[in-house]
Biopython code that builds the backbone (N, CA, C, O; Angstrom):
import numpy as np
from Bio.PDB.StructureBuilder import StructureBuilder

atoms = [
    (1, "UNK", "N", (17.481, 16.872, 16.850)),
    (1, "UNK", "CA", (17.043, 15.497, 16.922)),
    (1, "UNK", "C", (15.530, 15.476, 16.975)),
    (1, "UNK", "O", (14.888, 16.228, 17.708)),
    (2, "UNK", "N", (15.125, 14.803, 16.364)),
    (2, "UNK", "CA", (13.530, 14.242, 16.046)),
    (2, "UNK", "C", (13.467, 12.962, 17.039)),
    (2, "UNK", "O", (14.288, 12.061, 17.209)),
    (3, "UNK", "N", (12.234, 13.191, 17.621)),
    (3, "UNK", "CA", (11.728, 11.984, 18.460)),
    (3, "UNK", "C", (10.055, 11.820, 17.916)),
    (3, "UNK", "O", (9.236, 12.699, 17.646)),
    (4, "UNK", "N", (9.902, 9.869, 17.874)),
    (4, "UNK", "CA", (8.573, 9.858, 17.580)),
    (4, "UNK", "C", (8.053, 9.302, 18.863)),
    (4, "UNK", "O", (8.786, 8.543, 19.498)),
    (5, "UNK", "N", (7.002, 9.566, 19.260)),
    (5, "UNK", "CA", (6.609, 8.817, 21.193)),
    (5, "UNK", "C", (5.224, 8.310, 20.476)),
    (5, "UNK", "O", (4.544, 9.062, 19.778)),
    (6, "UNK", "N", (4.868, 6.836, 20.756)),
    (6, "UNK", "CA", (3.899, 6.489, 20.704)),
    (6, "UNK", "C", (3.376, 6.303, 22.004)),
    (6, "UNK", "O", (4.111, 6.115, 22.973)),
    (7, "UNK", "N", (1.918, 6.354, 22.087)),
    (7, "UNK", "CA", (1.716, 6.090, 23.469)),
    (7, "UNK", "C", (0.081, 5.933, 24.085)),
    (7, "UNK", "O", (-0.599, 6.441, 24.978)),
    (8, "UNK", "N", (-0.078, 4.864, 22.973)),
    (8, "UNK", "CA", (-1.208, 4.164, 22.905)),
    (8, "UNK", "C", (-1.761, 3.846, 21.489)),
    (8, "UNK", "O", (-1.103, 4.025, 20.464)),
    (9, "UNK", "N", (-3.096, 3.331, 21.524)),
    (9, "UNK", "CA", (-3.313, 2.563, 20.225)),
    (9, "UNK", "C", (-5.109, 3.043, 20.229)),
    (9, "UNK", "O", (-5.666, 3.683, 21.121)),
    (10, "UNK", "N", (-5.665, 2.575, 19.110)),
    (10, "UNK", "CA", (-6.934, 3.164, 18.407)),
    (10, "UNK", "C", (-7.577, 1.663, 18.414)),
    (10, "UNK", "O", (-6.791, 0.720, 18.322)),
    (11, "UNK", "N", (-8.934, 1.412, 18.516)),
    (11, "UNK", "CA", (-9.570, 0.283, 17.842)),
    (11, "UNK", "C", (-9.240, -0.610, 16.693)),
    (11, "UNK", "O", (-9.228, 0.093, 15.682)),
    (12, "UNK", "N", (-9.021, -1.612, 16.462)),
    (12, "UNK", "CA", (-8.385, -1.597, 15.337)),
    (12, "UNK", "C", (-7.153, -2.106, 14.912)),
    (12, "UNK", "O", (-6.854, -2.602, 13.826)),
    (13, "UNK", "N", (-6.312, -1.868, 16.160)),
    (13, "UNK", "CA", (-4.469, -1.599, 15.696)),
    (13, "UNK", "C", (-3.823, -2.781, 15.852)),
    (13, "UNK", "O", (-3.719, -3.514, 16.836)),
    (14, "UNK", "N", (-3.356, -2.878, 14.621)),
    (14, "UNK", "CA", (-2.760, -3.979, 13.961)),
    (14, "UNK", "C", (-1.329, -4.468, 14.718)),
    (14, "UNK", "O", (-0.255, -4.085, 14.255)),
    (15, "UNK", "N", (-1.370, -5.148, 15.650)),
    (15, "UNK", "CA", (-0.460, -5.439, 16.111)),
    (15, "UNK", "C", (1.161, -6.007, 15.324)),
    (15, "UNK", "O", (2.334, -5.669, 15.481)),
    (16, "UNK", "N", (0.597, -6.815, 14.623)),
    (16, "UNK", "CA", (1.654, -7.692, 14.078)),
    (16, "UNK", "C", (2.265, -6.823, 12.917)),
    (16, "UNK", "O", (3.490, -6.726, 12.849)),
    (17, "UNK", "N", (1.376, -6.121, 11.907)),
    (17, "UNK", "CA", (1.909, -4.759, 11.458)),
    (17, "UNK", "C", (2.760, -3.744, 11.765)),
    (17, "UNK", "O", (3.629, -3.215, 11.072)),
    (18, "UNK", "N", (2.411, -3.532, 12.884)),
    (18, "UNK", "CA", (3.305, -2.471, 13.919)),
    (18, "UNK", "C", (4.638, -2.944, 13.936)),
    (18, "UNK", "O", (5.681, -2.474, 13.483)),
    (19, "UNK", "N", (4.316, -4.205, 14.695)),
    (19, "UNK", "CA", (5.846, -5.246, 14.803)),
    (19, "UNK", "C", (6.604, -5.220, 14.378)),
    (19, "UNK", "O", (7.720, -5.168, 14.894)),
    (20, "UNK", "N", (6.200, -5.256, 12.631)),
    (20, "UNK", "CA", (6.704, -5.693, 11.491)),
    (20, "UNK", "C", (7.481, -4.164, 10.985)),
    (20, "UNK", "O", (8.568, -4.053, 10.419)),
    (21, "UNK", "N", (6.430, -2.954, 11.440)),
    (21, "UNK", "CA", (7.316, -1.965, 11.081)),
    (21, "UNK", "C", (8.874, -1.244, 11.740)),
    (21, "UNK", "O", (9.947, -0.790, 11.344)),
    (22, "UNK", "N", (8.046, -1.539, 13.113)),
    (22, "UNK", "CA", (9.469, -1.232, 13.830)),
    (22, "UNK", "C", (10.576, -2.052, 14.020)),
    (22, "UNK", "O", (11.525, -1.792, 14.760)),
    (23, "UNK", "N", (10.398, -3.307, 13.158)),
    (23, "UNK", "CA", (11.617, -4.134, 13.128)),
    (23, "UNK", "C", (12.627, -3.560, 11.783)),
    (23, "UNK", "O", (13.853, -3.449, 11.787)),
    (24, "UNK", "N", (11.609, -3.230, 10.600)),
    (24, "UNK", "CA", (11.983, -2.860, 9.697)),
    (24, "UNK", "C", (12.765, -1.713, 9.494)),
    (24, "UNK", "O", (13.677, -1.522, 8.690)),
    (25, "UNK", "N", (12.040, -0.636, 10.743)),
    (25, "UNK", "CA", (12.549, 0.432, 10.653)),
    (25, "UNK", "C", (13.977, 0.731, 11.552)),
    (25, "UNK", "O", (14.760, 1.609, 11.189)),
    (26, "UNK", "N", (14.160, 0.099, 12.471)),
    (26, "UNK", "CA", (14.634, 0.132, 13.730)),
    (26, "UNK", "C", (15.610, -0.924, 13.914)),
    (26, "UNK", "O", (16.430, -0.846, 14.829)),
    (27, "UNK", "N", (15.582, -2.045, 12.999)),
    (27, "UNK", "CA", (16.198, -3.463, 13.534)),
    (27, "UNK", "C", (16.424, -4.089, 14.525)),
    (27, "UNK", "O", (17.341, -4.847, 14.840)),
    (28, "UNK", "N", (15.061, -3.554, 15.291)),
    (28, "UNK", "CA", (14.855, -4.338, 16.501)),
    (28, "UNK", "C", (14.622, -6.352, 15.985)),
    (28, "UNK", "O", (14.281, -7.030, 15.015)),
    (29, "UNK", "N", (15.104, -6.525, 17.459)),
    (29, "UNK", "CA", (14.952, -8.096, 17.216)),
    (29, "UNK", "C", (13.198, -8.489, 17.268)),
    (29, "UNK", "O", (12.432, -7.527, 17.202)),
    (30, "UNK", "N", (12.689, -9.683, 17.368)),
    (30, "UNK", "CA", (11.182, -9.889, 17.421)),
    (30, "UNK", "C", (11.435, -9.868, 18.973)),
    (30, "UNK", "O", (10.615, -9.525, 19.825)),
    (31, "UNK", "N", (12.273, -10.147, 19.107)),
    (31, "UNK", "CA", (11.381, -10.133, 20.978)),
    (31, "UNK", "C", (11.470, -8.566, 21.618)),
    (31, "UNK", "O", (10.782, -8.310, 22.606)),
    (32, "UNK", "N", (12.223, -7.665, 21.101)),
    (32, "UNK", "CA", (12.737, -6.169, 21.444)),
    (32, "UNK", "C", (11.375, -5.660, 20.615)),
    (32, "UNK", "O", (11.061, -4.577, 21.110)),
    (33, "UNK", "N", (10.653, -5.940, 19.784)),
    (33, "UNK", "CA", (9.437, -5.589, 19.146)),
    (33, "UNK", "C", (8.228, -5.544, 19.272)),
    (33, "UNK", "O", (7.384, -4.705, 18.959)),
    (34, "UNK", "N", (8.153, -7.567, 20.283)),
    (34, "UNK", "CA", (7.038, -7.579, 20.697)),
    (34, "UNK", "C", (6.941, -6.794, 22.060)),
    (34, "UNK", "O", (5.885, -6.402, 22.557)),
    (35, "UNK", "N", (8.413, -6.595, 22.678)),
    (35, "UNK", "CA", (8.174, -5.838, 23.961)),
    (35, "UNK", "C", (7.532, -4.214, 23.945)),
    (35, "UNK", "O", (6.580, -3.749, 24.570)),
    (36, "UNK", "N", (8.415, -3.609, 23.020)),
    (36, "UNK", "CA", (7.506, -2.457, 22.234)),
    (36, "UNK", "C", (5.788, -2.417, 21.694)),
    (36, "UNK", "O", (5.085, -1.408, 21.732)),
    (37, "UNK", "N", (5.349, -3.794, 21.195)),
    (37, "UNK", "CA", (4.286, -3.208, 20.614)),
    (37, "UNK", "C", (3.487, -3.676, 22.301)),
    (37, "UNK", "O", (2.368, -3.177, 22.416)),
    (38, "UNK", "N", (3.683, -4.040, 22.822)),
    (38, "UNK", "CA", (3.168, -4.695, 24.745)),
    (38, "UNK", "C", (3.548, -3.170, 25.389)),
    (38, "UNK", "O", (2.813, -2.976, 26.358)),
    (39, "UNK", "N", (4.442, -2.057, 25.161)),
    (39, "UNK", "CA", (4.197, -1.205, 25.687)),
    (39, "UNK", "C", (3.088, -0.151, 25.474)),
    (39, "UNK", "O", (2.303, 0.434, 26.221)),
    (40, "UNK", "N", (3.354, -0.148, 24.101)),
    (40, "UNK", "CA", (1.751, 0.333, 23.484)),
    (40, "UNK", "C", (0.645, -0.101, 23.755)),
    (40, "UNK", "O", (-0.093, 0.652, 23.119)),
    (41, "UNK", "N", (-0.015, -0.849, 24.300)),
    (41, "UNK", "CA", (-0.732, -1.826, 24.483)),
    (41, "UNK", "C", (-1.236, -1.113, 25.477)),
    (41, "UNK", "O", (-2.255, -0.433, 25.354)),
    (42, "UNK", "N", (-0.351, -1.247, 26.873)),
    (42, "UNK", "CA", (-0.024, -0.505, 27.854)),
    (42, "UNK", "C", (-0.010, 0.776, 28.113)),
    (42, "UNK", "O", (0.118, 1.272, 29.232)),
    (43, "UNK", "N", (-0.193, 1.586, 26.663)),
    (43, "UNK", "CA", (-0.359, 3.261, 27.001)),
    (43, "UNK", "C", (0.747, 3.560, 27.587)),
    (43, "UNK", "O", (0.556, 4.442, 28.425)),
    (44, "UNK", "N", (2.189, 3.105, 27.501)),
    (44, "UNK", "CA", (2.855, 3.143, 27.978)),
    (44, "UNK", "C", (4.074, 4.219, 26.660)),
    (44, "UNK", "O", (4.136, 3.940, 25.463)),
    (45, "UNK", "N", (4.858, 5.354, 27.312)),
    (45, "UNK", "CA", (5.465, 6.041, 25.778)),
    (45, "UNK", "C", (6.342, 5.171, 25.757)),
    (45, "UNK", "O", (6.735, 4.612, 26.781)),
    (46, "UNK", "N", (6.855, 4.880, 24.391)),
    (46, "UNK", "CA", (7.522, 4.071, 23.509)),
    (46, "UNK", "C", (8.383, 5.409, 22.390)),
    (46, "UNK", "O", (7.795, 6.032, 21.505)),
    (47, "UNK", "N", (9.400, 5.521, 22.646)),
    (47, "UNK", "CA", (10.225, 6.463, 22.180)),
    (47, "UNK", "C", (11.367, 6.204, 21.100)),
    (47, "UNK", "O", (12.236, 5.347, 21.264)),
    (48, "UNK", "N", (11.288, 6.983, 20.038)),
    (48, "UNK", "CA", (11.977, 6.446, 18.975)),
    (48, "UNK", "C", (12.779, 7.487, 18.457)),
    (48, "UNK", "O", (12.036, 8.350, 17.990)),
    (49, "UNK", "N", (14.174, 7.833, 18.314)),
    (49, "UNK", "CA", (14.909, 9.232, 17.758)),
    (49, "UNK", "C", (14.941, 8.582, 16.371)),
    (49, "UNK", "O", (15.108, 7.413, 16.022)),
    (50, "UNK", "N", (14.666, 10.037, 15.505)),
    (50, "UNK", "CA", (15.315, 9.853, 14.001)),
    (50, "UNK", "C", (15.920, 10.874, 13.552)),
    (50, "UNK", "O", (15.512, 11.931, 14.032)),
    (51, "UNK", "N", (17.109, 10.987, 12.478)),
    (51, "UNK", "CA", (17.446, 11.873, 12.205)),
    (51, "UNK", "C", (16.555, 13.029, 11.601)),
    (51, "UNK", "O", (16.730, 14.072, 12.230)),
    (52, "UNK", "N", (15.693, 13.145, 10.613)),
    (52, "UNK", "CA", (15.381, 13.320, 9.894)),
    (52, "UNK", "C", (14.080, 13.609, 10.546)),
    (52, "UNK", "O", (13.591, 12.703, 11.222)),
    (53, "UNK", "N", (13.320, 14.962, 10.424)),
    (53, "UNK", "CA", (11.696, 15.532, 10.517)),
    (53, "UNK", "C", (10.934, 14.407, 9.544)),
    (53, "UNK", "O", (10.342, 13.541, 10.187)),
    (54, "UNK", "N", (10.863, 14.295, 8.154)),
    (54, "UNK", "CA", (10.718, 14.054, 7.187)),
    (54, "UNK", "C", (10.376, 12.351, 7.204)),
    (54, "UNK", "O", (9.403, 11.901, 6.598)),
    (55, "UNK", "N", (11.330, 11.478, 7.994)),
    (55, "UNK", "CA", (11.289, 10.562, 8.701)),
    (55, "UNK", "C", (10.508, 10.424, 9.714)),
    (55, "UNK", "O", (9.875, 9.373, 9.821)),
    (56, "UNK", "N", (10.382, 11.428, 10.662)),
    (56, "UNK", "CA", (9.469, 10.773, 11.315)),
    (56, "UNK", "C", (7.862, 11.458, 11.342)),
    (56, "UNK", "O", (7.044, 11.348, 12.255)),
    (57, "UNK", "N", (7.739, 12.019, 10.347)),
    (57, "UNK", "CA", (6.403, 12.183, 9.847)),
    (57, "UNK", "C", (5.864, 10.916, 9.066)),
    (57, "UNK", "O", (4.700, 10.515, 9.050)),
    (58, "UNK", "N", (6.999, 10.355, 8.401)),
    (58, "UNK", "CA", (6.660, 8.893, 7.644)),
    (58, "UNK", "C", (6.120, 8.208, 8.365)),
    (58, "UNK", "O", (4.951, 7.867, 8.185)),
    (59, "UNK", "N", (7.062, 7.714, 9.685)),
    (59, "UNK", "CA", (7.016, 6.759, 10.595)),
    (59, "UNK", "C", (5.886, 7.140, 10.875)),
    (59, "UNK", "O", (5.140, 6.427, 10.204)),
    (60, "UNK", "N", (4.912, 8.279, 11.837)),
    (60, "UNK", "CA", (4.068, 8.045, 12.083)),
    (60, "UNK", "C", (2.818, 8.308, 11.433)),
    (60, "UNK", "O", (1.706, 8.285, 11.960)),
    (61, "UNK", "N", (3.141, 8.593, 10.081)),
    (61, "UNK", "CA", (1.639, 8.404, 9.327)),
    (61, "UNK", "C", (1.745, 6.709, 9.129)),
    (61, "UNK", "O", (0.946, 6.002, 9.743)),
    (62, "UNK", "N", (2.491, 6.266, 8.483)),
    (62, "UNK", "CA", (2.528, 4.328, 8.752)),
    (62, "UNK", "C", (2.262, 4.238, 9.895)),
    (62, "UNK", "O", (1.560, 3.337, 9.435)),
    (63, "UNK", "N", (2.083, 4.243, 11.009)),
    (63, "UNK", "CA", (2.141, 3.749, 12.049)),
    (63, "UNK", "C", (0.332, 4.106, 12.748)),
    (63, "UNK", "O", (-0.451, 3.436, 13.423)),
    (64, "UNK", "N", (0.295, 5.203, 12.270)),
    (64, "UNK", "CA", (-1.099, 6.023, 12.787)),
    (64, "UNK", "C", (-2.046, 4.990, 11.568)),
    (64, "UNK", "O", (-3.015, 4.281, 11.840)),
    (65, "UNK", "N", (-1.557, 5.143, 10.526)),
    (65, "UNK", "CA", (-2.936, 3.945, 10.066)),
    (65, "UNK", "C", (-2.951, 2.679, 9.905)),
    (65, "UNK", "O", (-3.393, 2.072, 8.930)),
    (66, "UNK", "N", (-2.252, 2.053, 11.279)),
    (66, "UNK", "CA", (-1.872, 0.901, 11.980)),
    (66, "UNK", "C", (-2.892, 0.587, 12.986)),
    (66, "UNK", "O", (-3.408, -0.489, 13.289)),
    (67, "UNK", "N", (-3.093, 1.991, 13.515)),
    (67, "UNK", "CA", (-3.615, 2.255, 14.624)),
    (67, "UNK", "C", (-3.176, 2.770, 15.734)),
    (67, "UNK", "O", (-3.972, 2.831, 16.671)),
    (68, "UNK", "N", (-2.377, 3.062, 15.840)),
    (68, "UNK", "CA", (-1.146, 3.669, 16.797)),
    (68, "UNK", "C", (-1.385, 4.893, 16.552)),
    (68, "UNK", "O", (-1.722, 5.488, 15.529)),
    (69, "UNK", "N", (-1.085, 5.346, 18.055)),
    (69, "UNK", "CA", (-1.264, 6.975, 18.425)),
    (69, "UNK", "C", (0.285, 7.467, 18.823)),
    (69, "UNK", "O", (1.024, 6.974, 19.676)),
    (70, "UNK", "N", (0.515, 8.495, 18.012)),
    (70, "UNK", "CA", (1.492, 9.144, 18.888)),
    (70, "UNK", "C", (1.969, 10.363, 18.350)),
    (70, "UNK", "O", (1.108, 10.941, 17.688)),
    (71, "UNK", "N", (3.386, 11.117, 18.437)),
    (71, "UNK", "CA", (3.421, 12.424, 18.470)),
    (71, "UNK", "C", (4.666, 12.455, 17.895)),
    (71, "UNK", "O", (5.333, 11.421, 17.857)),
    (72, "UNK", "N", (5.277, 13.974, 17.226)),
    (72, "UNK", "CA", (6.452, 14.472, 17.057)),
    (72, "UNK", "C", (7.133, 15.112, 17.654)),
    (72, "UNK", "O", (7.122, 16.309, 17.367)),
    (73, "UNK", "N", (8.156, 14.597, 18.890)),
    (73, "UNK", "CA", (8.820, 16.001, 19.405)),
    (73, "UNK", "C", (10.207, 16.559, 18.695)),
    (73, "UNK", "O", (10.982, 15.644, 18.414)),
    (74, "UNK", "N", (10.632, 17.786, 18.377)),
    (74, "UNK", "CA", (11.663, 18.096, 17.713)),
    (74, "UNK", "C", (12.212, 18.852, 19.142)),
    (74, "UNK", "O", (11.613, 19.642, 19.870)),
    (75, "UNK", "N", (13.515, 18.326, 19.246)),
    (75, "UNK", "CA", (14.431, 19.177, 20.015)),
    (75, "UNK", "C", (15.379, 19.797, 19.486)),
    (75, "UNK", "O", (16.010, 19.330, 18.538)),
    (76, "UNK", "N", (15.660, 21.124, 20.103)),
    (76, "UNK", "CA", (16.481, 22.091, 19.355)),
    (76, "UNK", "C", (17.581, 21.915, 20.395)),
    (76, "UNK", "O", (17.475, 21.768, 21.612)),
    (77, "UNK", "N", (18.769, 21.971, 19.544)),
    (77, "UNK", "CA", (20.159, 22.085, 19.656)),
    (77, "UNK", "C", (20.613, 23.245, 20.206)),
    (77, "UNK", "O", (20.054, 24.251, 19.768)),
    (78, "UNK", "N", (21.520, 23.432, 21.096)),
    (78, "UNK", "CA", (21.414, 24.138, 21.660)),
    (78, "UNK", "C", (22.276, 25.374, 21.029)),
    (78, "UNK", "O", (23.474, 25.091, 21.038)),
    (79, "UNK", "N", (21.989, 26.732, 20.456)),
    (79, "UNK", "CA", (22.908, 27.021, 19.562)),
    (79, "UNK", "C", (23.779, 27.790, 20.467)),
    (79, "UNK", "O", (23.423, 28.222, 21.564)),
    (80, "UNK", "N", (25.381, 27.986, 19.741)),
    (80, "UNK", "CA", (26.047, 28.855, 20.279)),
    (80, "UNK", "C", (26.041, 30.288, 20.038)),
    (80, "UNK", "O", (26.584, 30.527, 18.960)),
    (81, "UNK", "N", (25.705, 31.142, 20.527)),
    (81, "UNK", "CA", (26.037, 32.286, 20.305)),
    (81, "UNK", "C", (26.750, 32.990, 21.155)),
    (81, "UNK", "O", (27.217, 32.438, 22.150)),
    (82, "UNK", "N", (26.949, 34.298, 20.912)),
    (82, "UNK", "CA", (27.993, 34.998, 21.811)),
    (82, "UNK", "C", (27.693, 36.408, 21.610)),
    (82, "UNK", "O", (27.559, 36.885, 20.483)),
    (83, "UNK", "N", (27.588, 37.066, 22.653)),
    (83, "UNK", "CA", (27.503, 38.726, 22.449)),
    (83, "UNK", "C", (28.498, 39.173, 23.027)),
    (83, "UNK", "O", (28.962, 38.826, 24.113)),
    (84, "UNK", "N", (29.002, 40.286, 22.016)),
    (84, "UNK", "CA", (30.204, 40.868, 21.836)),
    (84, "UNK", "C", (29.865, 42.725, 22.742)),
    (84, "UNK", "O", (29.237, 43.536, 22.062)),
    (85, "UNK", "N", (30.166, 43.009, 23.674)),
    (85, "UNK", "CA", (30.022, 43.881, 23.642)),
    (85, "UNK", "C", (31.341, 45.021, 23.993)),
    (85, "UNK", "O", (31.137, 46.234, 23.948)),
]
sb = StructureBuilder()
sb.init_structure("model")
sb.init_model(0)
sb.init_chain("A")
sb.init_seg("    ")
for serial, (resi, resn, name, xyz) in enumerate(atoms, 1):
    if name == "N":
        sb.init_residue(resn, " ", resi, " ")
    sb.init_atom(name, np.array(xyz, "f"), 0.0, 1.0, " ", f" {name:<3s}", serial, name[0])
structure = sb.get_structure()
């Protein structure tokens, strides 16, 4: 699982843009959106899973030249293995 964490914003950052993306992306409602882009605001992390690496490199290059700061965490699955001895 891919996580994108925003968790703050740059000079600049386009609020209503932002809005507009994570509604698009996410199908958040406008008020679940504006509460999101008010956490950013806030320096507050704002956490988003996607399937897909690839995805959320998208998400946050759109988002980073919005003005929005944030990061990629990839979590690894936990694999099974087994030693046979």
């Amino acid at each position: 699982m891919t996580k994108v964490i925003f968790n703050g914003w740059q000079t600049g950052f386009q609020k209503v843009a932002f809005n507009k993306l994570l509604r698009s992306r996410f199908g958040l409602s406008l008020s679940q959106a504006i509460d999101a882009v008010g956490a950013v605001l806030r320096r507050e992390p704002l956490e988003f899973s996607v399937a897909e690496p690839t995805e959320a490199a998208d998400l946050l290059q759109e988002a980073t030249k919005l003005g929005a700061i944030g990061q990629i965490v990839t979590t690894q699955t936990e694999s099974q293995t087994s030693l046979v001895s």
